[in-house]
C-alpha positions in Angstrom: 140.0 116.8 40.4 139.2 120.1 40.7 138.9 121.5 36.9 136.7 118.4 36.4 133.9 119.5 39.1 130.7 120.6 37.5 130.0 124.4 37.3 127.0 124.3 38.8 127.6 122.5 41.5 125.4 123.2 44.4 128.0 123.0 47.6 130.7 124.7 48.7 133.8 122.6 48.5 136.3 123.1 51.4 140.1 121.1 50.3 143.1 120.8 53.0 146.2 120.1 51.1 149.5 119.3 53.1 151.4 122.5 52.1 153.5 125.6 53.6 152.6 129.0 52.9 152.3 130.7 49.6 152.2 127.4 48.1 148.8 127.0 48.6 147.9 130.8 47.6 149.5 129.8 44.7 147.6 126.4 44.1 144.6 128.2 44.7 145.3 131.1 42.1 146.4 128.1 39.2 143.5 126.0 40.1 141.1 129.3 39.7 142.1 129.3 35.9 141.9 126.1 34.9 138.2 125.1 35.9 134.9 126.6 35.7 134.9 127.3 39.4 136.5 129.6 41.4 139.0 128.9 43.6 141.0 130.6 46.6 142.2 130.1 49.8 139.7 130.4 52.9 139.5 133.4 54.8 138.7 133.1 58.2 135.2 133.4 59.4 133.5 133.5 56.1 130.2 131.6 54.4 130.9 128.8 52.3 129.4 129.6 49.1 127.8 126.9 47.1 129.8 126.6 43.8 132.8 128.2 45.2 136.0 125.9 46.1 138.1 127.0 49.6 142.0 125.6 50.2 142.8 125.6 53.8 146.2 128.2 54.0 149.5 126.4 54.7 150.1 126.5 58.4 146.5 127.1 59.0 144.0 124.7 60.3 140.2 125.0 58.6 137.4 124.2 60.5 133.8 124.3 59.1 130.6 125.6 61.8 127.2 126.0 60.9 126.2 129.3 62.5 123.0 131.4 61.4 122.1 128.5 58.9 125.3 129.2 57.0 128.2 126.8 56.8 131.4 129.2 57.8 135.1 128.7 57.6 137.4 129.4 60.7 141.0 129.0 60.5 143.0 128.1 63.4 147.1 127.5 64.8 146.1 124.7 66.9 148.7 122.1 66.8 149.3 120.3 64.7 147.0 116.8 63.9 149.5 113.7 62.7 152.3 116.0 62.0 150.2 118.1 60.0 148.4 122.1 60.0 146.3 122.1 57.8 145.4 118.6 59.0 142.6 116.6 57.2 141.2 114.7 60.6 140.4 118.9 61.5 138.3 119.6 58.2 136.5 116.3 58.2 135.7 116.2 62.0 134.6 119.7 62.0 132.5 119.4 58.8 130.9 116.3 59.8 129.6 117.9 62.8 128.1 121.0 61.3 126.8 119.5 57.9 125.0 116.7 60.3 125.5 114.1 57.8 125.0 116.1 54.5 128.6 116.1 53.3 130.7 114.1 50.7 134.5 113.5 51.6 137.0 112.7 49.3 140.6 111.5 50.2 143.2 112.0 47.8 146.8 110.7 47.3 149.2 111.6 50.4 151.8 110.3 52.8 150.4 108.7 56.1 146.9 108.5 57.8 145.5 112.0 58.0 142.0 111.5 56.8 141.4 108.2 58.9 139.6 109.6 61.8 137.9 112.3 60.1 136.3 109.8 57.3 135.1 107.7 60.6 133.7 111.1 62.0 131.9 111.5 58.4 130.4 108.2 58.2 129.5 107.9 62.1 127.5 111.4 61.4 125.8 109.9 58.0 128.1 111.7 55.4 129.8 109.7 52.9 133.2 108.7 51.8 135.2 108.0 48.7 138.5 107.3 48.2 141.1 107.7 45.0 142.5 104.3 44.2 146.1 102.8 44.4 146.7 103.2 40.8 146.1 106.7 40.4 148.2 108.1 43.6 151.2 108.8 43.8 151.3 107.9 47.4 148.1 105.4 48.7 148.9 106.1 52.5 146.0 108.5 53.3 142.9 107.4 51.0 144.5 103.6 51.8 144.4 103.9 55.4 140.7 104.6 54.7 139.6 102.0 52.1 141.7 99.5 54.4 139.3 100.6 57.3 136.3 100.1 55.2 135.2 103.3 55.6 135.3 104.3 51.3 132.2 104.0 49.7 134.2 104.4 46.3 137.5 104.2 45.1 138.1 105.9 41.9 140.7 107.0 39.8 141.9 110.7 40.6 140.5 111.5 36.7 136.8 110.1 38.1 136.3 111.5 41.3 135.5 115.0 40.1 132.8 113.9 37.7 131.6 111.1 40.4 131.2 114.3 43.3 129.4 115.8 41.0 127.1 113.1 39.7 126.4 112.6 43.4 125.8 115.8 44.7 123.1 116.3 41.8 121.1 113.3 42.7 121.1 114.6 46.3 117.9 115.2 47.1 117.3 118.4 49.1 115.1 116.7 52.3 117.3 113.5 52.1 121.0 113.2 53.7 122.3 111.2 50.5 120.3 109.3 48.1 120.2 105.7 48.8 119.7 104.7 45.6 120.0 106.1 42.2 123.0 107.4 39.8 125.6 108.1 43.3 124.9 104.5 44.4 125.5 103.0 41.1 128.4 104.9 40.7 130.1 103.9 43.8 129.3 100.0 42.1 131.5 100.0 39.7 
């Protein structure tokens, strides 16, 4: 998904993956060369940069605040959220809260419900969801959990959901929360 995100994308994009340490520094590093954005893991307490693509740290928690009309990144050791740090339910519940609606969650293949609550969080607060489809995942527990809730505005293959975030976030007008109708809508149709 990553490689296939536009290079001008206009948001910072913020990814929990279930790994252990170093594996993620080195997911970060391979996914830095093979797309036009770049890639890393978060550091605590810094501004999510629009363009610019942050991996939670194995073991670590990442939490999103707005402070000083900035979007920043915390990481935490809290414990862990359904057997997991980094835990998905922390990013999304976090983010929803601080983007106040303006954010886009996508939840990817993975083993059990991690993602559930958080995606409620996102649409309770206006954001939206999508979801990667049964097809394309290796394991449909987390974005399943999801679509079965009704909470995924689009299920995609993995190969689409790069190209449909960016689609989306394009027609996102800048004194709107999401566009309502329009080329994200239409999208999420078919």
């Amino acid at each position: 998904m990553v490689p296939s995100l536009p290079a001008d994308l206009s948001v910072p994009v913020v990814i929990v993956q279930h790994m252990p340490p170093v594996f993620t520094e080195m997911l970060a590093k391979r996914l830095d060369q093979l797309g036009p954005l770049p890639v890393r893991e978060a550091v605590d307490a810094e501004v999510a940069r629009p363009g610019h693509v942050y991996i939670a740290p194995g073991g670590r928690h990442l939490a999103v605040a707005a402070e000083h009309g900035a979007l920043t990144l915390h990481l935490n050791d809290d414990d862990p959220e359904n057997s997991c740090r980094p835990a998905v339910d922390v990013l999304f519940r976090t983010a929803a809260r601080a983007a106040k609606g303006r954010l886009l969650a996508a939840v990817l293949t993975g083993m059990g419900q991690d993602g559930l609550i958080g995606a409620r969080l996102v649409r309770e607060a206006g954001g939206h969801v999508m979801t990667q489809d049964e097809a394309s995942s290796v394991v449909w527990g987390m974005p399943g959990y999801v679509t079965r809730a009704g909470l995924s505005e689009a299920v995609l293959p993995l190969d689409d959901i790069g190209v449909a975030i960016g689609r989306a976030v394009a027609a996102w007008p800048a004194t709107q929360s999401w566009p309502t109708e329009g080329p994200a809508r239409q999208l999420e149709r078919t």
